[in-house]
C-alpha positions in Angstrom: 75.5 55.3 67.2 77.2 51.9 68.2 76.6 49.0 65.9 74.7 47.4 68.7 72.4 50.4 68.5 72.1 50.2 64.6 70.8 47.0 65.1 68.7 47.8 67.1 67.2 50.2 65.5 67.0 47.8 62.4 65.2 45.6 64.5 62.6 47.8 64.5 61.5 47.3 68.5 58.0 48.9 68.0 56.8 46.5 65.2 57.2 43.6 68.2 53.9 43.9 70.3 52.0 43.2 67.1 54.0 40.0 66.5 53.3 38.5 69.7 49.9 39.3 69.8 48.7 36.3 68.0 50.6 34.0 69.9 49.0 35.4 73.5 45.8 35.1 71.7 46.4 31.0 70.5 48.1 30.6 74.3 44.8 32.0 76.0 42.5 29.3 73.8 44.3 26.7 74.5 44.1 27.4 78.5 40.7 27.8 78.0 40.7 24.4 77.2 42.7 23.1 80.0 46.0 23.1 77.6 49.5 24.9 78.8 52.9 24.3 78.5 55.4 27.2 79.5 58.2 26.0 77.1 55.4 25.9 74.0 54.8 30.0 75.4 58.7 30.7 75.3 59.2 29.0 72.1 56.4 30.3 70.1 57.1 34.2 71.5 61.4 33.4 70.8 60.0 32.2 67.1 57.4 34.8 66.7 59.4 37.4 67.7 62.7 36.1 65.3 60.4 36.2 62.6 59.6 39.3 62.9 63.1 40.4 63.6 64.0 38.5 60.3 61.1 40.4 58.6 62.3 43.5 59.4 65.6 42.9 58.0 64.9 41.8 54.7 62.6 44.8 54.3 65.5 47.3 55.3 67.9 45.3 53.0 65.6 44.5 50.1 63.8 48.0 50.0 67.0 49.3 50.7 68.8 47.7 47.8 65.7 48.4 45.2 66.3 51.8 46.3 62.4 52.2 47.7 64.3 53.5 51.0 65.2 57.0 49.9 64.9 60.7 50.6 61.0 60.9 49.8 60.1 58.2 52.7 58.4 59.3 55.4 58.8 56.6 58.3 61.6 56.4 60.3 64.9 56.0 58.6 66.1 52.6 57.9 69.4 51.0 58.6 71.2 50.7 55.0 69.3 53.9 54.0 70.7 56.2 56.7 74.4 53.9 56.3 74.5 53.0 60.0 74.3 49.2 58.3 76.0 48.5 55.0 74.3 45.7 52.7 77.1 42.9 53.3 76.2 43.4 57.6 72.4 43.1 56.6 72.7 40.1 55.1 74.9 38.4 57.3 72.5 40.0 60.0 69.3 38.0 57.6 71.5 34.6 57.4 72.2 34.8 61.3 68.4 35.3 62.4 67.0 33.1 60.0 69.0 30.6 61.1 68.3 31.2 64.8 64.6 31.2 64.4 64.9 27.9 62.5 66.8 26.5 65.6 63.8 27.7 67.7 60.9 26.5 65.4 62.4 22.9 65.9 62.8 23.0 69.1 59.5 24.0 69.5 57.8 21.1 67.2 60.2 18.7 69.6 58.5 20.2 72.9 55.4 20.3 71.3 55.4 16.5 69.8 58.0 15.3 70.8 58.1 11.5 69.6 54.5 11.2 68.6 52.6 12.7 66.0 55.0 12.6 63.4 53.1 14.3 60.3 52.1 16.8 62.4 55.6 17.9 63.5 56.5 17.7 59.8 53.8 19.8 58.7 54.9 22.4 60.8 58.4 22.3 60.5 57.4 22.9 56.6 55.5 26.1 58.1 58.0 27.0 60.1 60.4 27.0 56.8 57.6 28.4 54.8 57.4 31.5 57.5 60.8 32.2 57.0 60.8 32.5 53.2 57.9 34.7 53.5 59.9 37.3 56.1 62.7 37.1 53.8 60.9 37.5 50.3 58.3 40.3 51.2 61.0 42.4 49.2 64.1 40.6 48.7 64.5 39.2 45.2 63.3 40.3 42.3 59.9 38.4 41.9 59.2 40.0 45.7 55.5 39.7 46.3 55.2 43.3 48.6 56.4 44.5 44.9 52.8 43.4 43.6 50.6 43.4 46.4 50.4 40.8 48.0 51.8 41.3 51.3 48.3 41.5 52.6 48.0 38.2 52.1 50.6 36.8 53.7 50.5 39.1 57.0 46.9 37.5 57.1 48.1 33.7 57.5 51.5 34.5 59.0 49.8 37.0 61.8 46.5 35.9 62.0 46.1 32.2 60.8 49.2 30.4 61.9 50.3 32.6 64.9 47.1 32.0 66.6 45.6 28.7 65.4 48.7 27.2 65.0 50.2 28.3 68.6 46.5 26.6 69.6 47.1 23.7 68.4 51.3 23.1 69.4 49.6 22.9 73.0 46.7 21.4 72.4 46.8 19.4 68.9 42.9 19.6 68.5 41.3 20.7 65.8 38.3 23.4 66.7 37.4 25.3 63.6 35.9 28.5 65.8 39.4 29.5 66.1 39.7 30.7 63.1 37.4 33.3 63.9 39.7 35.2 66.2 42.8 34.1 64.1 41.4 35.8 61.3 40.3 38.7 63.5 44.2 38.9 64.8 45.1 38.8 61.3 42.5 41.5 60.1 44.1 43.8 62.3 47.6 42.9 61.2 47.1 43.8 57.9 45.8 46.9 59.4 49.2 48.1 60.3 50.8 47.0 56.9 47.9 49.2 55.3 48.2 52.3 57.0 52.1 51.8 56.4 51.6 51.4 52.9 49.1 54.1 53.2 51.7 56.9 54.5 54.3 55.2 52.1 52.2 55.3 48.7 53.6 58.2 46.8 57.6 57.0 47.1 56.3 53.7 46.7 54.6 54.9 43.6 58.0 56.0 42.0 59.7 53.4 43.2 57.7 50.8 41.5 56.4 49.0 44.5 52.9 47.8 43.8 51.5 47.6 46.9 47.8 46.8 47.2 47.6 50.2 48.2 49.1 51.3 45.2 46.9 49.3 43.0 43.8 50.7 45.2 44.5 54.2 45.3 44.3 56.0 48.5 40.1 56.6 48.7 39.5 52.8 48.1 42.8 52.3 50.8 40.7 54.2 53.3 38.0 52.0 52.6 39.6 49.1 53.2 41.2 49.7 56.2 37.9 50.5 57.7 36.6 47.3 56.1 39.7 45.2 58.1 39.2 47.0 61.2 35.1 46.5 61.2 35.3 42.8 60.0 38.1 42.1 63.2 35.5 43.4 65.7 32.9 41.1 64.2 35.2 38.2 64.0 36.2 38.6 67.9 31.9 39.1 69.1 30.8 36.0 66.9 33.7 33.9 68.5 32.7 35.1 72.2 29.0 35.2 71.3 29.6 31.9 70.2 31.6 30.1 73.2 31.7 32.7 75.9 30.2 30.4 79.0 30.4 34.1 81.3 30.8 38.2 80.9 34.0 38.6 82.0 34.8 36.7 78.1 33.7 40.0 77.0 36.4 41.8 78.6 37.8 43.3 75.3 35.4 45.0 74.1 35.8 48.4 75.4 39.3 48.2 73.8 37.7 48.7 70.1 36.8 52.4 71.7 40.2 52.9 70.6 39.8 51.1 67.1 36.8 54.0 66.9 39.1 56.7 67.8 42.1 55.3 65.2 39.5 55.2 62.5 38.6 59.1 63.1 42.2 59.7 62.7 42.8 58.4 59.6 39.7 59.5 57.9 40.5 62.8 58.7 44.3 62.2 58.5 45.1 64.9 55.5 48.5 63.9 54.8 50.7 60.2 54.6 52.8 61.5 57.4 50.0 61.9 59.8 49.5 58.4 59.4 52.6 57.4 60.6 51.6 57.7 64.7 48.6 55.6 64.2 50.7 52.6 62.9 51.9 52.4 66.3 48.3 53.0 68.0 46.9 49.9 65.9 49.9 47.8 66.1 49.6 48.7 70.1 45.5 48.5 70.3 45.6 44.8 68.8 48.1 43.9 71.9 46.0 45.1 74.3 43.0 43.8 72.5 44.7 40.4 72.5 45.7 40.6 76.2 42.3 41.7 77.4 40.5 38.6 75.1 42.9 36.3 76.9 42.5 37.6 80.6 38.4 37.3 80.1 38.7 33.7 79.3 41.0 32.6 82.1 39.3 34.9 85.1 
């Protein structure tokens, strides 16, 4: 495998729908409302998707480094784990990114303020550096808060809250508090996908030492969860369209949570970690679709 390939593969490509998904969901409100910019739409996929990028390296180099990555974890291999990456690359590779998606976020704020609102541009260039920490220090360092469970938490604001509200308002700096309703339902099914993860992940995690809410909950009161985040997303998304929707066609999504059904059959009956894997990919894919299909029904 060529470095270009290791990289790659350390990327993680199939972790990137799910990161853009709030950010097609924020760009589709703000049409709605008569609000579009095609720069604000490159910028805040570029940052999005370097974020995630970012994200995936630290994890590879801080689990890798802590020694989670070894021979009893069941995803896919991981760059310094299998030695196609050694730690010095990673890190270079985490100081390059970050950097990059930096360069991007301000750009961004300048597009989307340019000269005017000034607080607001600082606000979210304190996000934007706040987003970055948060990709880097899910398990780099050793007060890393994946280690004790709260990774939830953050996926939550980072996917959910700021990737669709905020992307909202960099086009259309208004404040409308419904859309929080499906930035938390984005979110909701975010932390889906880190759930099952941690989910097929808990026993090495267990003798690793990382406390993952899943770890803390065991694996009956996991399943519960997950079903909890999935069930409260699909409320989240009808209140908002019950709420605003001015035609049907706003209710395009809906037969997309037939798939949520089918996911959650799965992984009830899923009767070992590793069958868990393929439906981190079916989630992570649904909630794209699910956030296409929302945006299409508002702009039709």
């Amino acid at each position: 495998m060529t470095k270009i390939q290791s990289w790659v593969s350390a990327a993680r490509l199939r972790t990137l729908p799910l990161s853009v998904s709030g950010i097609i969901a924020g760009t589709g409100l703000a049409v709605k409302n008569g609000n579009f910019n095609i720069l604000i739409l490159f910028l805040a996929i570029g940052t999005t998707l370097g974020l995630q990028i970012l994200s995936n390296f630290a994890n590879d180099y801080g689990d890798g480094v802590k020694g989670t990555d070894n021979e009893d974890r069941i995803g896919p291999a991981r760059a310094i784990q299998s030695g196609l990456l050694n730690r010095q690359e990673m890190k270079t590779g985490i100081l390059f990114t970050a950097g990059f998606t930096l360069l991007l976020a301000i750009l961004l704020i300048y597009i989307s303020f340019g000269n005017k609102n000034f607080m607001h541009a600082i606000f979210f260039f304190f996000l934007g550096i706040s987003a970055i920490a948060a990709a880097i220090k899910y398990t780099v360092g050793s007060n890393a808060y994946g280690y004790r469970g709260l990774g939830d938490v953050f996926v939550f604001i980072f996917f959910g809250l700021v990737a669709v509200y905020g992307s909202y308002f960099l086009y259309s700096q208004d404040f409308n508090w419904l859309v929080i309703l499906p930035a938390s339902a984005i979110g909701l099914l975010s932390v889906g996908v880190l759930n099952l993860n941690n989910m097929r992940d808990i026993e090495s995690d267990k003798k690793a030492g990382k406390n993952t809410l899943v770890v803390k909950l065991g694996s009956e009161n996991s399943l519960i969860y997950h079903f909890a985040l999935i069930i409260f997303s699909i409320l989240c998304f009808l209140t908002y369209s019950v709420l605003t929707a001015t035609g049907i066609s706003e209710f395009l999504y809906v037969p997309a949570f037939i798939l949520l059904v089918f996911h959650l059959k799965k992984v009830a009956k899923a009767a070992s970690p590793v069958l868990l894997d393929p439906e981190l990919k079916t989630l992570a894919l649904t909630t794209f679709l699910i956030s296409v299909l929302f945006v299409i029904g508002m702009i039709i």
